[in-house]
N, C-alpha and C positions, 0 to 999 in steps of 0.2 A: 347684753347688746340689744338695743332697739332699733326695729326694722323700719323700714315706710316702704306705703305701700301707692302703687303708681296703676294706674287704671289699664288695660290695655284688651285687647280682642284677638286669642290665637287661634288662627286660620289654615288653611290650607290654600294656598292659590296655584293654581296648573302644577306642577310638579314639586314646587317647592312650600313650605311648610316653615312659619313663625311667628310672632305677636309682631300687632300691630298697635301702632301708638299715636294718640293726638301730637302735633308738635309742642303745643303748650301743654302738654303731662309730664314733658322730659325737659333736663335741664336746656336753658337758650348758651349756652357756654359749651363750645364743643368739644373740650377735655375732658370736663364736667361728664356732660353725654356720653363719650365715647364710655368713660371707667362705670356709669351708670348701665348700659348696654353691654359690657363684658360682664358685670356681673348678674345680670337678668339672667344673659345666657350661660352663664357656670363656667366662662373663658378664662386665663387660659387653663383646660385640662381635657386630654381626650377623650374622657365620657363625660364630661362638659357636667357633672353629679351634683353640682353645687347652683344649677341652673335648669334651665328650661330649653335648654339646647337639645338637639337631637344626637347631635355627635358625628355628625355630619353633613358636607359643607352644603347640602340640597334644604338642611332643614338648622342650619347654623346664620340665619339670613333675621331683617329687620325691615317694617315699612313703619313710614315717618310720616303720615299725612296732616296739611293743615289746609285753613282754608286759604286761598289764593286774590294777591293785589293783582294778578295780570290781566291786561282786557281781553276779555274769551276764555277765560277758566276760570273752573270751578274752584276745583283744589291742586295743589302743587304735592307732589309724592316725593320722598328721598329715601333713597335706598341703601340698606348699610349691611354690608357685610362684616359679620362677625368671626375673627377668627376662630379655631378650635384649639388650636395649641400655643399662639402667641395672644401677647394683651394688645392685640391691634384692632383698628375697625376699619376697612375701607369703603368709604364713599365714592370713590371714582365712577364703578361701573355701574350698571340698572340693575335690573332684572325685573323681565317681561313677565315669567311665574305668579313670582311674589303683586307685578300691577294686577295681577284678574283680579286679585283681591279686595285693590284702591275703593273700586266704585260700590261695589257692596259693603265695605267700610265705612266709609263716604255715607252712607244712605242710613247704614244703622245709629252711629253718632248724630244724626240729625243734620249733617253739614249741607248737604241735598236734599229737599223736597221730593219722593218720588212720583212718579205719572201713572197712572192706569196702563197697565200692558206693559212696558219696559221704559225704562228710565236712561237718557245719556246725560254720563259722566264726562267732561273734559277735564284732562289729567296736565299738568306741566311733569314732566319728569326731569327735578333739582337736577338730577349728577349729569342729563345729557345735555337740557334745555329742549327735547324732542316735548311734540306734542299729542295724546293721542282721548281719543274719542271712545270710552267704555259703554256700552249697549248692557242693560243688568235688567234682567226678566223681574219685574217686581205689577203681579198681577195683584188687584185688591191692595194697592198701596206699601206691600212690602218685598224686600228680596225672598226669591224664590232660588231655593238651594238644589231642590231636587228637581232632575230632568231627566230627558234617555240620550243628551251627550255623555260622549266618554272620548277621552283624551289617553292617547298610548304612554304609560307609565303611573295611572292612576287605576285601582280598583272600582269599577262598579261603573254610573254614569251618575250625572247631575245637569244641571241647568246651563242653557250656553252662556258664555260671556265671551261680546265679540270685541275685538279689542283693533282700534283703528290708529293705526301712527303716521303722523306725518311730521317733516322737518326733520330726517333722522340722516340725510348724510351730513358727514363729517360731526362726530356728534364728542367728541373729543379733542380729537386732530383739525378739522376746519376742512377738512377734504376729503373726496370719497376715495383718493388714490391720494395717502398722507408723505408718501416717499416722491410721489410723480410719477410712479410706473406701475403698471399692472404687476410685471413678472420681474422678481430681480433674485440674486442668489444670495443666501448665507451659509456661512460654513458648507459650502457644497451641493447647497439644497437652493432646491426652485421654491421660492415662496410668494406670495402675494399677500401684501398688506394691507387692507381694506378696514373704513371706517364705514359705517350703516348701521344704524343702531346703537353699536358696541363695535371697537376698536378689535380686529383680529389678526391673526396672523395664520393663512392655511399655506399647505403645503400636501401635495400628495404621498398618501402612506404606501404606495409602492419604492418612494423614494428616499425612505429610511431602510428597509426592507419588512416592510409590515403589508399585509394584505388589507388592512383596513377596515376587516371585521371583528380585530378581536379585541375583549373584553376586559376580562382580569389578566391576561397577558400585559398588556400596556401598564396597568397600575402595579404588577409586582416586577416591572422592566426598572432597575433604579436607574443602569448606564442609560435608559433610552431616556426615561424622563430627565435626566442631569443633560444629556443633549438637548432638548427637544427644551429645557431652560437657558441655556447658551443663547441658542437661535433667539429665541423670546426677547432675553434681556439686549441682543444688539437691534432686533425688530424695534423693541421700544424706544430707542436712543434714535432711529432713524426716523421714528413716525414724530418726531419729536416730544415723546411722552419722557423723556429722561432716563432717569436709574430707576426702570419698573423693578427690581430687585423687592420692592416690600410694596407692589401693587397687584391688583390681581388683571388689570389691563397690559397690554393686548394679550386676549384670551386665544386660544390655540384650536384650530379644528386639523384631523388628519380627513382627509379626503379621496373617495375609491368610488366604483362603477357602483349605480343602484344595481340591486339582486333582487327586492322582490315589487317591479313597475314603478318606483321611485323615478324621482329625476335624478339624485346624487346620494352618497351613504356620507355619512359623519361622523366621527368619532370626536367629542367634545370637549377638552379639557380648561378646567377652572381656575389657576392653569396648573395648578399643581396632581389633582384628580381628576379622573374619568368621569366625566358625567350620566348617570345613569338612564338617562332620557334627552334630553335636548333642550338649552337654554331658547327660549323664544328669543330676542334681541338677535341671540348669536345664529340663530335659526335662520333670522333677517339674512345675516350678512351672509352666512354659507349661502343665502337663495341668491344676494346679489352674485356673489363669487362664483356658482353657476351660470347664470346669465350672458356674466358680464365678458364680453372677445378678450383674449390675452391673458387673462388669469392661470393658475394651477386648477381652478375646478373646470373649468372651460370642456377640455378634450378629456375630460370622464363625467358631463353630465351627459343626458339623454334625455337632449330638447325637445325630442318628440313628445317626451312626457310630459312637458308640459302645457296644461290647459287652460287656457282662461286667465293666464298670469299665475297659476298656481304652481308652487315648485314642491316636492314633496319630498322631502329631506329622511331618508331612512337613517333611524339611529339603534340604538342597541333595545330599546324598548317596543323599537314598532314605529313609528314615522310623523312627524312632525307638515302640517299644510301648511307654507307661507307662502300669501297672494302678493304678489309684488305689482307695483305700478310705475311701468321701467318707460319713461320719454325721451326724448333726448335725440341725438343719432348715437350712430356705432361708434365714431371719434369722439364723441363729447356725450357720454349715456349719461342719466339723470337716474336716480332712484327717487320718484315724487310720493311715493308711500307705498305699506304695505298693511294687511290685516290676518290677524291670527283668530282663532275661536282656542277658548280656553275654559276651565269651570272653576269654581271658588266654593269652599264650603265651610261653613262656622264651628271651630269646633269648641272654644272653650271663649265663654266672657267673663270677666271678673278684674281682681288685682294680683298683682305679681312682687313678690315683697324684696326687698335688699337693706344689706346694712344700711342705716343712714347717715354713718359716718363718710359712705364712697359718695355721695351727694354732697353733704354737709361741707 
């Protein structure tokens, strides 16, 4: 069997962890791509052994960067989530993690020039069409990895990367309330469906009967997750996303009182597992769905705590900042952007080899 081998840079970005790829290193044919990118990552199997996957869904993840036709950006990103146990890839959703990585990518392949002192990156993000603006510390002409940020769910600290999005309501559905309502029921439950960033679906975890801090309790609950996918799959037919059954859109937050000086607590799922830390995108939206009057997060955030526009989302790692830039009025609220600080750090460059028959 003769392999080929494909260029790529694996990284670490905010919480999530995977190679990254020129657009032209990978097939232009998206079948091609997709059987190309299951087999990188060793998909489908659940220690993924035959790949470079981690074996889970935090570090079972793909960035696609190339350079960008659009006026005002740099490079365009797409995001590909790799399954771990079927031969699937989904493009639908982003992931905020996986961008902190974009610009310091971006900068090592040479697609950016960088500046003295920090360099910005303008990002199109494929799968939303959102836009956002990457700040990458690159002192003496290069990316700078180590810093004394530190981000809840990563060991140590490193270098900031501030990460600026705008253009993010309706970033699937075409609207920031994709049903028309703030608060409506499913199966029993108050939910609200909200697009910002990433397409979700929260509901309060007192209203399953869950307290909304617990951890591996939710992920070995199978009756709760087989509900709590009911709900999901008619959320998705309603926000007009279809038969979400084989998509990982709209992603699911359970929502409770902050505990320690937060604005809101969140429990994350992707949608099938618990997230060990907190999707930035989904961060977005849980911060809108605080905010915003009417919602399910509404009467358990603790608006005092917020400052400056900043909502501070406590999750099972420790807490997630999203600064929100809410205009609008109260009947017609705008979400006009939001900015997260996040870190990225290099940790392997080289090739990555596959049969070349799944190309060929």
């Amino acid at each position: 069997m003769t392999l080929r081998a494909i260029p790529c840079l694996y990284m670490r970005g905010g919480t999530s962890r995977g190679p990254y790829f020129l657009g032209a290193d990978l097939p232009a044919d998206t079948a091609t791509r997709d059987r190309v990118l299951l087999a990188v990552m060793g998909s489908p199997d659940l220690r993924q052994i035959d790949g470079i996957g981690g074996a889970d869904t935090l570090t079972s993840k793909v960035a696609i960067v190339s350079p960008s036709e659009h006026p005002g950006v740099d490079v365009d990103y797409l995001f590909a989530q790799v399954s771990i146990d079927k031969a699937f890839v989904d493009t639908a959703p982003s992931c905020g993690n996986m961008l902190a990585g974009v610009g310091p990518f971006a900068i090592e392949r040479g697609l950016i020039e960088p500046s003295p002192g920090d360099t910005r990156v303008r990002i199109l993000n494929v799968n939303t069409q959102s836009r956002i603006e990457a700040v990458v510390q690159t002192p003496n002409g290069r990316v700078e990895y180590e810093g004394a940020q530190s981000i809840d769910g990563v060991p140590g600290s490193a270098a900031p990367i501030f990460l600026n999005f705008s253009e993010i309501v309706g970033s699937k559905c075409g609207a920031l309330f994709p049903t028309r309502t703030a608060l409506e029921q499913i199966d029993g439950v108050d939910v609200s469906c909200i697009d910002v960033a990433m397409p979700m679906m929260m509901l309060a975890a007192r209203d399953i009967g869950l307290s909304g801090y617990e951890t591996t309790e939710i992920a070995d609950d199978k009756n709760l997750l087989a509900r709590l996918e009911r709900i999901r799959l008619e959320a998705g037919k309603r926000m007009g996303l279809g038969d979400v059954s084989k998509l990982v859109i709209p992603k699911v937050a359970l929502l409770a009182p902050p505990r320690a000086g937060g604005v809101i607590s969140s429990r994350y799922l992707t949608p099938h597992h618990l997230h060990a830390a907190h999707a930035v995108t989904g961060g977005i939206c849980v911060g809108a769905c605080a905010l915003l009057k009417g919602t399910v997060g509404a009467p358990l955030a603790d608006g005092g705590a917020v400052r400056g526009g900043v909502v501070r989302i406590e999750h099972p790692s420790g807490c997630l900042d999203v600064r929100l830039g809410l205009t609008g009025t109260a009947e017609k609220p705008h979400i006009a952007s939001a900015g997260v600080v996040r870190t990225a750090r290099k940790i392997m460059d080289g090739r990555v080899f596959i049969p070349s028959g799944i190309w060929d």
